[in-house]
Short mmCIF file of the C-alpha atoms (twelve columns), coordinates in Angstrom:
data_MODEL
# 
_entry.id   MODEL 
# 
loop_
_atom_site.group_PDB 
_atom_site.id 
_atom_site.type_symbol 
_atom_site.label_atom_id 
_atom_site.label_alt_id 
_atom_site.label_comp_id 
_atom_site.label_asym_id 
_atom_site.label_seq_id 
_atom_site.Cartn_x 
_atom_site.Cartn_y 
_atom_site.Cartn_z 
_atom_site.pdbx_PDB_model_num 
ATOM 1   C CA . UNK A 1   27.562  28.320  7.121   1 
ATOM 2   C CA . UNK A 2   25.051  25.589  7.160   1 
ATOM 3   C CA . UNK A 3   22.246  25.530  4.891   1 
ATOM 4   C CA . UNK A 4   18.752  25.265  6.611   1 
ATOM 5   C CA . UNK A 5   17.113  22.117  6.591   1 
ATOM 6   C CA . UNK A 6   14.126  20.813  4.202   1 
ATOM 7   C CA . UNK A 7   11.005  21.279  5.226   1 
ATOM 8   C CA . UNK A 8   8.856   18.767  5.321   1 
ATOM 9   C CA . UNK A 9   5.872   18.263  2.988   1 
ATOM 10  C CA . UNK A 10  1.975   18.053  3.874   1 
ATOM 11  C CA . UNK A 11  0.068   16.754  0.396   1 
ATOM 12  C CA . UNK A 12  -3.168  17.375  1.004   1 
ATOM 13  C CA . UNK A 13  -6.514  18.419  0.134   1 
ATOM 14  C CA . UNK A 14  -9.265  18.569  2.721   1 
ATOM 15  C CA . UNK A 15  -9.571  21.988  4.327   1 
ATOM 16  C CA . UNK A 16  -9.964  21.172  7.886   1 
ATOM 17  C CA . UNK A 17  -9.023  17.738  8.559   1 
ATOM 18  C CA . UNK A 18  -5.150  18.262  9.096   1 
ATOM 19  C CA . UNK A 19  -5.542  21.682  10.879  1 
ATOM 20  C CA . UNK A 20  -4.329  19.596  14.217  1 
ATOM 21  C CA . UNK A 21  -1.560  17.789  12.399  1 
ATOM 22  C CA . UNK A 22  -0.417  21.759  11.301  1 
ATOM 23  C CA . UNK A 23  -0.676  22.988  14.775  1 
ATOM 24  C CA . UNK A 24  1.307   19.972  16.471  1 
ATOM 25  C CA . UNK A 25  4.311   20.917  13.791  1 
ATOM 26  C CA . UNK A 26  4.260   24.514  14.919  1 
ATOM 27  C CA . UNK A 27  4.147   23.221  18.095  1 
ATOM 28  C CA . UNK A 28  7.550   21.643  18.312  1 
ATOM 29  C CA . UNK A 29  9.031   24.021  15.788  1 
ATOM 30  C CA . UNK A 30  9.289   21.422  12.577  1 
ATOM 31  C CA . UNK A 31  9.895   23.528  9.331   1 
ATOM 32  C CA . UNK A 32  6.731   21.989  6.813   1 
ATOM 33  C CA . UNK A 33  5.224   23.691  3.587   1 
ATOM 34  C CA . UNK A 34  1.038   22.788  2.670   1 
ATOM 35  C CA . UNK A 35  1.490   21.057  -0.505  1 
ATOM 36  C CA . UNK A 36  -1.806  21.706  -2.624  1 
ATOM 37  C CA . UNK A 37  -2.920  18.437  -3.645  1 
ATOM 38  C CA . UNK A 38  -5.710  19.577  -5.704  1 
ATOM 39  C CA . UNK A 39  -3.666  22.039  -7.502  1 
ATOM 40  C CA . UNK A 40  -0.222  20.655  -7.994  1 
ATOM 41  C CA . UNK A 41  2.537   19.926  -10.457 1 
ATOM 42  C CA . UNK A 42  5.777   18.086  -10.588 1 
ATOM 43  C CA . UNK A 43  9.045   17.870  -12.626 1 
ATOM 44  C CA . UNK A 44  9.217   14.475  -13.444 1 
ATOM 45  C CA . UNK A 45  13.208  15.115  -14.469 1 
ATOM 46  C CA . UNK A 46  14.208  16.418  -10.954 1 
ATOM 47  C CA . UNK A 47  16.818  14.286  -9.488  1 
ATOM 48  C CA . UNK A 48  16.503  15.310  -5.765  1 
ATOM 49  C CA . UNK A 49  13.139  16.714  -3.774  1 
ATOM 50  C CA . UNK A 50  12.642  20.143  -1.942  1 
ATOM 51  C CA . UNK A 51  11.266  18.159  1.086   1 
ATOM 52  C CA . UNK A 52  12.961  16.191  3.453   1 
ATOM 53  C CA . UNK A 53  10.039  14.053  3.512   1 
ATOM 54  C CA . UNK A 54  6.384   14.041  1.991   1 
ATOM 55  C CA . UNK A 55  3.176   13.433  4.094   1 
ATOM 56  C CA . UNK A 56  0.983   11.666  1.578   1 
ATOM 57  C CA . UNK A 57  -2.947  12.921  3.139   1 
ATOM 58  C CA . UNK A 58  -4.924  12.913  -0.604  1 
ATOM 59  C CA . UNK A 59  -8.414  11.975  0.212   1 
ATOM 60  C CA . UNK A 60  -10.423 9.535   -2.191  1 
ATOM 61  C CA . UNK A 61  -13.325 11.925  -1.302  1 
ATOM 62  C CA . UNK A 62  -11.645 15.038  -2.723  1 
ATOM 63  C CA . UNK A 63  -14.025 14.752  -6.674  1 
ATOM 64  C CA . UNK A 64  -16.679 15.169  -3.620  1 
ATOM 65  C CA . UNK A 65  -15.370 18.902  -3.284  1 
ATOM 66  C CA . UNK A 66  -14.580 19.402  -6.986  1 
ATOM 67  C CA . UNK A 67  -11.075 18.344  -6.804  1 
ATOM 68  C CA . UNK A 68  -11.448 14.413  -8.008  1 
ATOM 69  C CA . UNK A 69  -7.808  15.262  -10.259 1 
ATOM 70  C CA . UNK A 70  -6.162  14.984  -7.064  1 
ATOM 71  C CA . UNK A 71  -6.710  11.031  -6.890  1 
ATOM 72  C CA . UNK A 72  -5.395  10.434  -10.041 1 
ATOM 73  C CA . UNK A 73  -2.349  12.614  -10.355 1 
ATOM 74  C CA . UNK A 74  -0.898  11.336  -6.593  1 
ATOM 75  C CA . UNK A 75  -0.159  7.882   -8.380  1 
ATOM 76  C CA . UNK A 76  2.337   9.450   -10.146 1 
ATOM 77  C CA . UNK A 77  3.461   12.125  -7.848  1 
ATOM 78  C CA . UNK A 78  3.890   9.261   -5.195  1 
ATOM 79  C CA . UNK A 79  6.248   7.161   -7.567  1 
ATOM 80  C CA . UNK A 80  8.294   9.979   -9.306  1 
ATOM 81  C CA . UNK A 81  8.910   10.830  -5.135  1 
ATOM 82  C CA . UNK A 82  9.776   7.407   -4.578  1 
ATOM 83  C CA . UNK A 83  12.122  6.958   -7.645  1 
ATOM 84  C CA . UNK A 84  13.853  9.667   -6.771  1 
ATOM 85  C CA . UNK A 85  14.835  8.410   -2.980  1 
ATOM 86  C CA . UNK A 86  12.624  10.981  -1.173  1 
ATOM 87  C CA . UNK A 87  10.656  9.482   1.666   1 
ATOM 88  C CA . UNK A 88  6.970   9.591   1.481   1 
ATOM 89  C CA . UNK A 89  4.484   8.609   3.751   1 
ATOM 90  C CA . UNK A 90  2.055   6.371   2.504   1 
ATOM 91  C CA . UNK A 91  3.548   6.148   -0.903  1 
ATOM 92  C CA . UNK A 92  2.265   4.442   -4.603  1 
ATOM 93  C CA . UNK A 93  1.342   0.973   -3.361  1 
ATOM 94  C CA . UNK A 94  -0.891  2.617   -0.205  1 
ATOM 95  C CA . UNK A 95  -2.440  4.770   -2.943  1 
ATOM 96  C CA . UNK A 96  -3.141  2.365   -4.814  1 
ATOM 97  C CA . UNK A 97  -5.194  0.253   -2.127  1 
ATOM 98  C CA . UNK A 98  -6.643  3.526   -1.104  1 
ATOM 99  C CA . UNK A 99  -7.843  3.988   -3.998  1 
ATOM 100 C CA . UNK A 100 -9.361  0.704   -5.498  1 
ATOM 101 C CA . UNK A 101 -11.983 -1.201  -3.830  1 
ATOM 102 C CA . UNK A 102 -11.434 -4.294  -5.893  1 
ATOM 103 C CA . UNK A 103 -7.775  -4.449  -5.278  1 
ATOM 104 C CA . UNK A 104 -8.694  -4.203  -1.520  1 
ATOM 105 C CA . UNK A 105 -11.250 -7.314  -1.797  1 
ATOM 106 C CA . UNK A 106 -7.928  -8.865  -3.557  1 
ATOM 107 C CA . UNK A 107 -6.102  -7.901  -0.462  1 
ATOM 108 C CA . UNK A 108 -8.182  -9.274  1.705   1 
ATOM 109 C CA . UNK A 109 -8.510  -12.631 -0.357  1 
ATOM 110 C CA . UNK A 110 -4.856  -12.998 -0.733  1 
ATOM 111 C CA . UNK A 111 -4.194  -12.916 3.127   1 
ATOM 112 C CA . UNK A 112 -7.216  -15.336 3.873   1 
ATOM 113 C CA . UNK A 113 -9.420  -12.805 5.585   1 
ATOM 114 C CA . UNK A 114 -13.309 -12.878 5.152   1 
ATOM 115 C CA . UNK A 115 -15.392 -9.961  3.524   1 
ATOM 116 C CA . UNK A 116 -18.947 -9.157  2.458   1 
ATOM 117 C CA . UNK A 117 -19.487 -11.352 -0.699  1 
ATOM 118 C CA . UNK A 118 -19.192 -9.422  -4.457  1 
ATOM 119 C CA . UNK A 119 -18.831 -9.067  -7.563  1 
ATOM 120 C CA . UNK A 120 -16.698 -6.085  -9.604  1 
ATOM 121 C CA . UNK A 121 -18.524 -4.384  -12.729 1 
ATOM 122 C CA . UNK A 122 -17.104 -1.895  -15.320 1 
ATOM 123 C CA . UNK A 123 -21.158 -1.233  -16.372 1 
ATOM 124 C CA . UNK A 124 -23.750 -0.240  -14.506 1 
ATOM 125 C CA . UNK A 125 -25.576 -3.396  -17.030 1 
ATOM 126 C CA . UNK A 126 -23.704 -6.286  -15.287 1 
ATOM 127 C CA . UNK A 127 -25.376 -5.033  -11.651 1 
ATOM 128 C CA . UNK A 128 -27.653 -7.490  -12.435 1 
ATOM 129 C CA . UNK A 129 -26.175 -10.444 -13.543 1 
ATOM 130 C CA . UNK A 130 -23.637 -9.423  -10.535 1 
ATOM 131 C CA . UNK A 131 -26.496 -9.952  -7.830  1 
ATOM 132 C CA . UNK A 132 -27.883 -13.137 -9.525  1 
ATOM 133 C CA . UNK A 133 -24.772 -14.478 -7.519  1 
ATOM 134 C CA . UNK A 134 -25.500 -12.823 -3.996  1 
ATOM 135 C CA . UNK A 135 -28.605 -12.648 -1.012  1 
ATOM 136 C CA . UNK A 136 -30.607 -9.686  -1.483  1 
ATOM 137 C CA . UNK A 137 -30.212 -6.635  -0.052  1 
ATOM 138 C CA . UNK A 138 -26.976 -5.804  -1.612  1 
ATOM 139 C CA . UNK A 139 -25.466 -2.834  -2.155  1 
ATOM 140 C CA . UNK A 140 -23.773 -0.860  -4.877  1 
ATOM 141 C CA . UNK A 141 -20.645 0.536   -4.185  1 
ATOM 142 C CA . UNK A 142 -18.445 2.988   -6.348  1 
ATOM 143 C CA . UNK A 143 -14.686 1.756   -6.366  1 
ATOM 144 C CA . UNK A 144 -13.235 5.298   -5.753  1 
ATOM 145 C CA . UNK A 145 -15.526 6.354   -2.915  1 
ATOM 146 C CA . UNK A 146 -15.141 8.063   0.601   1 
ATOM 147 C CA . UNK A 147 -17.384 9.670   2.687   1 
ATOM 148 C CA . UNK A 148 -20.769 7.642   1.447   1 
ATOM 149 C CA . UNK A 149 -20.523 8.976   -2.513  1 
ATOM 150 C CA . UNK A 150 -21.740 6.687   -4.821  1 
ATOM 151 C CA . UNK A 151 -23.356 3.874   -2.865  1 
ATOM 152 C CA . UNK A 152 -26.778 2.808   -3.327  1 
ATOM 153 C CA . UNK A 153 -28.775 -0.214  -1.125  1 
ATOM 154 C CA . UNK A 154 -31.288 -2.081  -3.467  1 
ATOM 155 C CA . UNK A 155 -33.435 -4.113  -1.215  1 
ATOM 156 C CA . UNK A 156 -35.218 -6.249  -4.676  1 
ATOM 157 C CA . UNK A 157 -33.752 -7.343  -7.802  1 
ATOM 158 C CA . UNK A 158 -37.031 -5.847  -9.009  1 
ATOM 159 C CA . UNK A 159 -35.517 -2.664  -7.757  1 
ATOM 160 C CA . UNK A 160 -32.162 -3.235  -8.909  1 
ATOM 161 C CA . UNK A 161 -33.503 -3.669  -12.323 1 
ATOM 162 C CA . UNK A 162 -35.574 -0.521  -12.492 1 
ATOM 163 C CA . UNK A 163 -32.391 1.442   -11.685 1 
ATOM 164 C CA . UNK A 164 -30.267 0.359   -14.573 1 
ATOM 165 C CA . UNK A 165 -33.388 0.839   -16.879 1 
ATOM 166 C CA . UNK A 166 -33.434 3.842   -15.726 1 
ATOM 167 C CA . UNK A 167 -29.661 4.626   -15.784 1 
ATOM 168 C CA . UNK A 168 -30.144 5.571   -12.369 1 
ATOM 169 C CA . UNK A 169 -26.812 3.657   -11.639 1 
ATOM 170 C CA . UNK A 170 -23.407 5.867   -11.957 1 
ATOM 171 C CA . UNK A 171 -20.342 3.403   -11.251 1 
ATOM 172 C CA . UNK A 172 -18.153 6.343   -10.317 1 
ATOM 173 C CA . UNK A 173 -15.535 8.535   -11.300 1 
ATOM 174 C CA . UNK A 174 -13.438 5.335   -12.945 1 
ATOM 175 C CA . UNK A 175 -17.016 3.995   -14.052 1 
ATOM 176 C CA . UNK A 176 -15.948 0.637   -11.382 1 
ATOM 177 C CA . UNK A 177 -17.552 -0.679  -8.851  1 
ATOM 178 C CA . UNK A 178 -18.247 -3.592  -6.744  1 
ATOM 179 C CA . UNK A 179 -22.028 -5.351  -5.946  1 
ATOM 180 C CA . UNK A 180 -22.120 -6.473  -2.477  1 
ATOM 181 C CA . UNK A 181 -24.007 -8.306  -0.096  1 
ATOM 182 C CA . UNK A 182 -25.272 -5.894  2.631   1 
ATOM 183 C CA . UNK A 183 -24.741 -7.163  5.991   1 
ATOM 184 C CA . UNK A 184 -26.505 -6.296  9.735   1 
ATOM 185 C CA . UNK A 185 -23.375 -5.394  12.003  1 
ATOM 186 C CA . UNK A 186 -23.991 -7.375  15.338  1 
ATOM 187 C CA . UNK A 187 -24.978 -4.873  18.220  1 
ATOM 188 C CA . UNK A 188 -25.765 -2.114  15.628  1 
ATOM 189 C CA . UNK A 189 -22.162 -1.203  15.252  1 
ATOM 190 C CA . UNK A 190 -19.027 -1.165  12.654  1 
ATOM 191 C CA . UNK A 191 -15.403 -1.075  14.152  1 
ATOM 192 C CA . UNK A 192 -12.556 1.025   12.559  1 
ATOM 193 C CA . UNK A 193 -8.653  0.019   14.117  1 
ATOM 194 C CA . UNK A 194 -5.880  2.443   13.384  1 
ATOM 195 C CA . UNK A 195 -2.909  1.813   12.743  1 
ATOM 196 C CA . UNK A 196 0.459   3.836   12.635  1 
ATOM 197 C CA . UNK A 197 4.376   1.911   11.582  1 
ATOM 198 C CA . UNK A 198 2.469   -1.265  11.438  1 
ATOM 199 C CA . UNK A 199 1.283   -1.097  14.877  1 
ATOM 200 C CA . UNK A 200 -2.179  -0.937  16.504  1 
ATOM 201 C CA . UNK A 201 -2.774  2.651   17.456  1 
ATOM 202 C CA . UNK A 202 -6.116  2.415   18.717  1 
ATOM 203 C CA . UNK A 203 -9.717  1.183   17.786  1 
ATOM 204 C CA . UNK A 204 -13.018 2.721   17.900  1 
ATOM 205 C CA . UNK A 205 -16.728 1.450   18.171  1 
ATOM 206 C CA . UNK A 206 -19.097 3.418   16.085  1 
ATOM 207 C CA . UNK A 207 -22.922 2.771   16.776  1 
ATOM 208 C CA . UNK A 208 -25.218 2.719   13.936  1 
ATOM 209 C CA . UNK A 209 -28.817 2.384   13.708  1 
ATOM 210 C CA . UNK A 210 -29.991 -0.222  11.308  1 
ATOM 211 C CA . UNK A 211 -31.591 2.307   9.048   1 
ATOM 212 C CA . UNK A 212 -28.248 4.516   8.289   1 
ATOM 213 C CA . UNK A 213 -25.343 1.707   7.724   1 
ATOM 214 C CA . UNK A 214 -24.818 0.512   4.125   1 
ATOM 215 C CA . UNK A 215 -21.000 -0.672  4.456   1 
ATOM 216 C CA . UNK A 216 -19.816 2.477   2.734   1 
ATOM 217 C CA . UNK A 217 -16.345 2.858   3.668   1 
ATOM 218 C CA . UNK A 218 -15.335 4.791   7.198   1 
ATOM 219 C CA . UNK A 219 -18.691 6.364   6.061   1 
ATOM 220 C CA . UNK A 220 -22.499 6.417   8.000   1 
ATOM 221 C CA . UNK A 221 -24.696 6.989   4.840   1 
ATOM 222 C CA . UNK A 222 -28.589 6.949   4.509   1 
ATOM 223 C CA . UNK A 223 -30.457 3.952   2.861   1 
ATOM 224 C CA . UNK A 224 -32.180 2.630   0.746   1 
ATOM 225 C CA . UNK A 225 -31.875 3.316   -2.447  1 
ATOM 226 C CA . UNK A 226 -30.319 7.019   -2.603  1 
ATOM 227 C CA . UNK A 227 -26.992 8.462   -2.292  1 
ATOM 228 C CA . UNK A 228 -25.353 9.815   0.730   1 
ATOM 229 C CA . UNK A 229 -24.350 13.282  1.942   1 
ATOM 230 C CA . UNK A 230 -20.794 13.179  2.517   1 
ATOM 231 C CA . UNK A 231 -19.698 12.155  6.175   1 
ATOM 232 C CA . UNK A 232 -16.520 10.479  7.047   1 
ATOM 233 C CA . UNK A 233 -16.662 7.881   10.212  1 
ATOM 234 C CA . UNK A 234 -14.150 10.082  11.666  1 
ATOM 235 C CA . UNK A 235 -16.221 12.597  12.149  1 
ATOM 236 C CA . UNK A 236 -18.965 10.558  13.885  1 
ATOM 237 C CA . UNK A 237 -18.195 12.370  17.103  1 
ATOM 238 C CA . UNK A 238 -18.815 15.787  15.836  1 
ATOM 239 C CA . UNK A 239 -22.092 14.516  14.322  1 
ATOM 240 C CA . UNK A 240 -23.427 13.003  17.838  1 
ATOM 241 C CA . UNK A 241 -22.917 9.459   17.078  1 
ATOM 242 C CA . UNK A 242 -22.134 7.497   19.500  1 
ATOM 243 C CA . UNK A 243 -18.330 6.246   19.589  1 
ATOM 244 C CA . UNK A 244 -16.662 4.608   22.040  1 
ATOM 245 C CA . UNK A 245 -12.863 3.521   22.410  1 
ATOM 246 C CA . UNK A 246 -11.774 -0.076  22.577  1 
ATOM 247 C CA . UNK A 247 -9.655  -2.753  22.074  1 
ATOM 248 C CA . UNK A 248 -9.904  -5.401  19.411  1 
ATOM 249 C CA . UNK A 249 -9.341  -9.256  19.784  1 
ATOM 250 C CA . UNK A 250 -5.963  -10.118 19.305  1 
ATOM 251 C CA . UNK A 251 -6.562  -12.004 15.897  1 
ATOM 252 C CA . UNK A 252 -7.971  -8.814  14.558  1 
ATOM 253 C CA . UNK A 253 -5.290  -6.786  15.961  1 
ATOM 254 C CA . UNK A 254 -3.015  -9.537  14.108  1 
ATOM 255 C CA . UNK A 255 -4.515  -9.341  10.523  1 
ATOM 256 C CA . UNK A 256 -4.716  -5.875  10.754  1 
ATOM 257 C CA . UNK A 257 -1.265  -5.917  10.960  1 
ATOM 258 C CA . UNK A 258 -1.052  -8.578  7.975   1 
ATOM 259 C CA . UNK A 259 -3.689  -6.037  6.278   1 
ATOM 260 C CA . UNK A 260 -1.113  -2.710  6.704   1 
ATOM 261 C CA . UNK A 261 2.193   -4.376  6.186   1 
ATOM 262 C CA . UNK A 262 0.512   -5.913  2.691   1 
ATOM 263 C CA . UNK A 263 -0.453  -2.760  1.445   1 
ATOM 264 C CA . UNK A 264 2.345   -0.739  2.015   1 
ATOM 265 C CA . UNK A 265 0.511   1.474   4.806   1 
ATOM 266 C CA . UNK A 266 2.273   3.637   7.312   1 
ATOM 267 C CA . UNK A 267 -0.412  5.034   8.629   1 
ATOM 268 C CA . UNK A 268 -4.045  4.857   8.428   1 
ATOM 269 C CA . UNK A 269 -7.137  2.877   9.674   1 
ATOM 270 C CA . UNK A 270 -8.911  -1.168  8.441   1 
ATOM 271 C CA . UNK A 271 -12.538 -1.470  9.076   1 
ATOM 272 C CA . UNK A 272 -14.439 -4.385  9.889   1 
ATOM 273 C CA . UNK A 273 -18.082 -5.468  11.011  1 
ATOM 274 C CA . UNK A 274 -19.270 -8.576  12.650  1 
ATOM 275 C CA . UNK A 275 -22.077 -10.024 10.572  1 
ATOM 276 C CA . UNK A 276 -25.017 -10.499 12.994  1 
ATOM 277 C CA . UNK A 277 -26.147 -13.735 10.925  1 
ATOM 278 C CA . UNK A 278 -23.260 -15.698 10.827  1 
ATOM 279 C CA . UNK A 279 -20.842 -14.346 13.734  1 
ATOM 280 C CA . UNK A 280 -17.973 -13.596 11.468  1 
ATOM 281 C CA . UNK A 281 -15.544 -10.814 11.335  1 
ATOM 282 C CA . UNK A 282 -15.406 -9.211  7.700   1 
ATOM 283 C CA . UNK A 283 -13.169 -6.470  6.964   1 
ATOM 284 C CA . UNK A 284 -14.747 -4.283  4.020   1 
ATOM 285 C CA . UNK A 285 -12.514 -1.111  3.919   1 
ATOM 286 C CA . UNK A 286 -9.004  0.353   3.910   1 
ATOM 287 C CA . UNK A 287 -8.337  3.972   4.770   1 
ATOM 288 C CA . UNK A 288 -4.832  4.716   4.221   1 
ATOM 289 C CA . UNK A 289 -5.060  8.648   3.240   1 
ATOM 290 C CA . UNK A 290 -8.154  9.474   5.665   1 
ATOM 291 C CA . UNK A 291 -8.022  11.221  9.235   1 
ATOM 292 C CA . UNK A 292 -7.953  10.488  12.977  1 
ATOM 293 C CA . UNK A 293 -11.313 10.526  14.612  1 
ATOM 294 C CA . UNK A 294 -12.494 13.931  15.889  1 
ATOM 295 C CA . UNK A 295 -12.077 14.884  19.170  1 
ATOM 296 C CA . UNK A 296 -9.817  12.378  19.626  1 
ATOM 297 C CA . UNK A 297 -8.270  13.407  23.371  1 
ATOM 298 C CA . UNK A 298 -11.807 12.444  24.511  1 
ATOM 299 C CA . UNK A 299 -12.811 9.448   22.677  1 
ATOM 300 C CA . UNK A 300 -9.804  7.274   22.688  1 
ATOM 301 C CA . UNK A 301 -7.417  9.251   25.437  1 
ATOM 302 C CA . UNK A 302 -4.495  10.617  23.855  1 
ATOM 303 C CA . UNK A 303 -3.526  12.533  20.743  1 
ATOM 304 C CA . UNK A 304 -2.802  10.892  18.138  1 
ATOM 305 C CA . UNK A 305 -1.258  13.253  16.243  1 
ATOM 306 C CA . UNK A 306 1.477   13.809  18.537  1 
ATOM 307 C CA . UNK A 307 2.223   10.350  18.242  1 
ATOM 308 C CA . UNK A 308 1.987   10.579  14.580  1 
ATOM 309 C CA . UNK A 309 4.324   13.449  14.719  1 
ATOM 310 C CA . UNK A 310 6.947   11.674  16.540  1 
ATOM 311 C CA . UNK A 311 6.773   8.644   13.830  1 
ATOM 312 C CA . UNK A 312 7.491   11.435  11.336  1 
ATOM 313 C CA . UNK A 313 10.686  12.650  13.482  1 
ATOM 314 C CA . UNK A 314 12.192  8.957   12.995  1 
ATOM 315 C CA . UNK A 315 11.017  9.344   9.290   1 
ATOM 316 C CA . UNK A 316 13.252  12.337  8.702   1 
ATOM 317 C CA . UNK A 317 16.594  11.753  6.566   1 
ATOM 318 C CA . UNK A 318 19.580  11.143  9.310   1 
ATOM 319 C CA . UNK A 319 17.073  10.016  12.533  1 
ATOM 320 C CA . UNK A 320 18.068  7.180   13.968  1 
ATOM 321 C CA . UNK A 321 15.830  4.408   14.453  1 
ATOM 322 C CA . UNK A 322 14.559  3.562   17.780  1 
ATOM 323 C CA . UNK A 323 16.788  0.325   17.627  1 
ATOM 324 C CA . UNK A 324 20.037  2.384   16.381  1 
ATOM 325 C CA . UNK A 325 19.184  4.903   19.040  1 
ATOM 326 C CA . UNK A 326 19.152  2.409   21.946  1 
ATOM 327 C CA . UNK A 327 21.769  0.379   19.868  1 
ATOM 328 C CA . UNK A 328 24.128  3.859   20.997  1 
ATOM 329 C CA . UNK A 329 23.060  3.779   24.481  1 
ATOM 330 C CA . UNK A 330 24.267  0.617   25.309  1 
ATOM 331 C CA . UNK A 331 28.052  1.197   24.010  1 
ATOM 332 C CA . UNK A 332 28.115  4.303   26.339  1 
# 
């Protein structure tokens, strides 16, 4: 009598982004638990996993709903996983680029890429020694963010100043955070590429207006000098924003690739602006554990959580790879 297989686990914690990723598994029948990341525990002495493989979906938004424990306790969820030979999607060292915008600047540095120019502070006091070193505006920009929390435009260093005197300035739930140069996106608009096993899914073109984009990461956030509602990039369509599909030069397709296969990123989306003064790309933020855009069918032509489904599939202890599968073809 054989046993029935493992189901596959779903670790997440926003309410409705993943409700299509749910439906395409019923869809084809795949046996998959909802895995609680905002209430969860492990037993760091287990030697083998209930899953079959673990869907790693913990938003860096989630203290945004009350749930900010999430963040912290995935790091070690995603290694004890890991050390104990279960598969996880998006595993410690994509969590831990998710999760820290200084070790994505680091990233970015490493492979050569450019970025908006800044600084990283541990106290809201060094903001302004921080922007003694950049061109005004700049920004302020929590190093555990998501969905526009925590970022701030200062337009003055007169204005900069008055906020930390007035301890106006809160660096965030791990009290870090980078000071950045704001830049104008040429043609009013910010570009977000997906990417899923290390290869270019499909990019979209979100359209800003000059008075709503402060850099926040896959976020649209209102300026200057306040904090944002939450609302995720990804959501742009739902929010009447205009996004359009496209496809990105080749040398940004390229170090996206570079960016993904550095961080240890199965799936997930790189942003990137062109800055209006100078003409350069700059990539400024790295979504592993976010979502697909909304209404996806219509903006960029496909599902692609079917697609991401079918990575899974090959994922899944005892699938053979696309090269072992036609590898068996050819001997028949």
């Amino acid at each position: 009598m054989s046993s029935s297989p493992k189901p596959i686990g779903i670790y997440f914690e926003h309410p409705e982004w993943f409700k299509p990723l749910f439906a395409e598994l019923d869809r084809r029948g795949l046996p998959y638990e909802k895995i609680d990341a905002a209430h969860h525990l492990f037993n760091p002495a287990e030697k083998e996993s209930r899953y079959s493989l673990v869907v790693n979906r913990m938003s860096s938004s989630a203290y945004l709903r009350g749930h900010g424990q999430g963040i912290f306790h995935t790091a070690g969820f995603a290694t004890h996983l890991e050390r104990i030979g279960t598969r996880i999607i998006n595993g410690s060292a994509a969590t831990a680029i998710e999760t820290n915008k200084a070790r994505q600047l680091s990233l970015f540095e490493s492979l050569g890429l450019k970025y908006p120019k800044s600084l990283v502070i541990n106290h809201a006091s060094r903001a302004v020694d921080a922007a003694k070193e950049l061109r005004f505006p700049i920004v302020v920009k929590v190093n555990i963010g998501g969905s526009g929390a925590g970022i701030i435009r200062f337009d003055t260093p007169e204005g900069l100043q008055a906020a930390v005197d007035a301890d106006q300035i809160d660096l965030g739930i791990d009290q870090t955070a980078l000071v950045q140069e704001y830049v104008t996106p040429r043609g009013g608009n910010i570009h977000r590429v997906e990417m899923l096993d290390g290869k270019f899914l499909y990019a979209m073109k979100v359209f800003t207006t000059g008075e709503s984009f402060n850099l926040c990461p896959a976020e649209i956030c209102r300026i200057p000098e306040e904090q944002s509602a939450e609302f995720c990039l990804t959501e742009a369509p739902k929010k009447g924003i205009q996004v359009e599909a496209f496809t990105p030069p080749a040398e940004v397709i390229a170090a996206v690739e570079l960016i993904v296969a550095a961080a240890g990123i199965d799936v997930g989306g790189i942003e990137y602006l062109i800055d209006d003064r100078t003409g350069d790309v700059l990539f400024y933020d790295i979504n592993a554990l976010s979502n697909f855009v909304a209404d996806a069918v219509n903006v960029v032509g496909f599902d692609p959580y079917a697609r991401f489904v079918d990575y899974l599939e090959t994922q899944l202890p005892g699938a053979a790879t696309p090269a072992a599968a036609q590898a068996e073809f050819a001997t028949v």
